[in-house]
C-alpha positions, 0 to 999 in steps of 0.5 A: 753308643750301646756296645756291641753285644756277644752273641750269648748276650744278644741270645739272653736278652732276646729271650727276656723281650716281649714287645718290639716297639717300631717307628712307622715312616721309614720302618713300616713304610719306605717313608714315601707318602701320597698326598691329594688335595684332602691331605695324605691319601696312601702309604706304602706297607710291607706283607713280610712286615705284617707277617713278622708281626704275625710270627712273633706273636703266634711263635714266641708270644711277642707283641708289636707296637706303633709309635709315630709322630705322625697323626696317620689314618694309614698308620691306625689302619695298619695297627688295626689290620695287624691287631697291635694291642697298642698304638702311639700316633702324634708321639712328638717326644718319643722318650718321654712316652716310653714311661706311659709304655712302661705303666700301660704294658706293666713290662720293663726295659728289658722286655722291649725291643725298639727298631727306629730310623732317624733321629726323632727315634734317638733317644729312646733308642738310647734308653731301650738300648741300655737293657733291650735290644735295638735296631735299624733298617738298612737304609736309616740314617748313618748315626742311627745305625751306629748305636744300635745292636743290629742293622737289618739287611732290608730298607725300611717299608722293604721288610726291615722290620720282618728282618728283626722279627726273624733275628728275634726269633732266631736269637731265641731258638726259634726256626726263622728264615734267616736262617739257610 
């Protein structure tokens, strides 16, 4: 389990954070998935997600990334709407690609930042959480939400990820709507 981190330290990483790694189903979508006869058909995303990728882009110049298991068509549309520089689908082993992510962005541990559910996102939680900062929506997985830096107030596909994006922005300053 990472410690629990000061304000100031929350503050100091947070400035030093360039990419936010989010897992898709139960973050992005509220992992409900509509299936028809030719497989899935439709999963649902959050606007206030896709708009928290926007601010911390155009704010603070943070990218976004996907990275799944799933092989989703759904998942690679909404990477392509919001124009992620950086997609991972079918990541069975989601620490291992986390050197692939290093070598492709050129970045370090502590520029990334990683939001996640359930336990396929463990280890990497781990590994990011040593360095970077970490989160969960609201409604992941109780051990989950144990060893990471922050729980959002949102449930995943319901704005969890806009809720870190904004506690991003706030750790660095930025005017975000979390705060009154």
């Amino acid at each position: 389990m990472p410690k629990k981190l000061s304000l100031a330290e929350q503050k100091k990483r947070a400035a030093c954070i360039k990419l936010v790694l989010t897992d898709s189903d139960g973050v992005l979508t509220d992992t409900g998935v509509y299936y028809s006869e030719k497989g899935e058909a439709f999963k649902r995303f959050s606007i206030r997600d896709g708009m928290g990728v926007e601010r911390l882009r155009n704010l603070v110049g943070i990218e976004t990334a996907i990275i799944t298991g799933e092989e989703s068509g759904s998942v690679k549309k909404r990477a392509e709407k919001l124009k992620l520089p950086f997609l991972y689908l079918g990541v069975k082993d989601k620490r291992a690609c986390l050197e692939r992510i290093l070598q492709e962005t050129n970045l370090q541990l502590e520029n990334l930042a990683y939001i996640g559910d359930d336990m396929n996102d463990w280890e990497i939680l781990h590994a990011i959480s040593e360095k970077g900062l970490t989160a969960a929506p609201s409604d992941a997985l109780p051990a989950i939400r144990t060893i990471v830096h922050y729980v959002c107030k949102a449930r995943g596909g319901y704005g969890a990820f806009r809720d870190f994006a904004e506690r991003l922005l706030y750790l660095r300053g930025e005017k975000s709507a979390m705060q009154p």
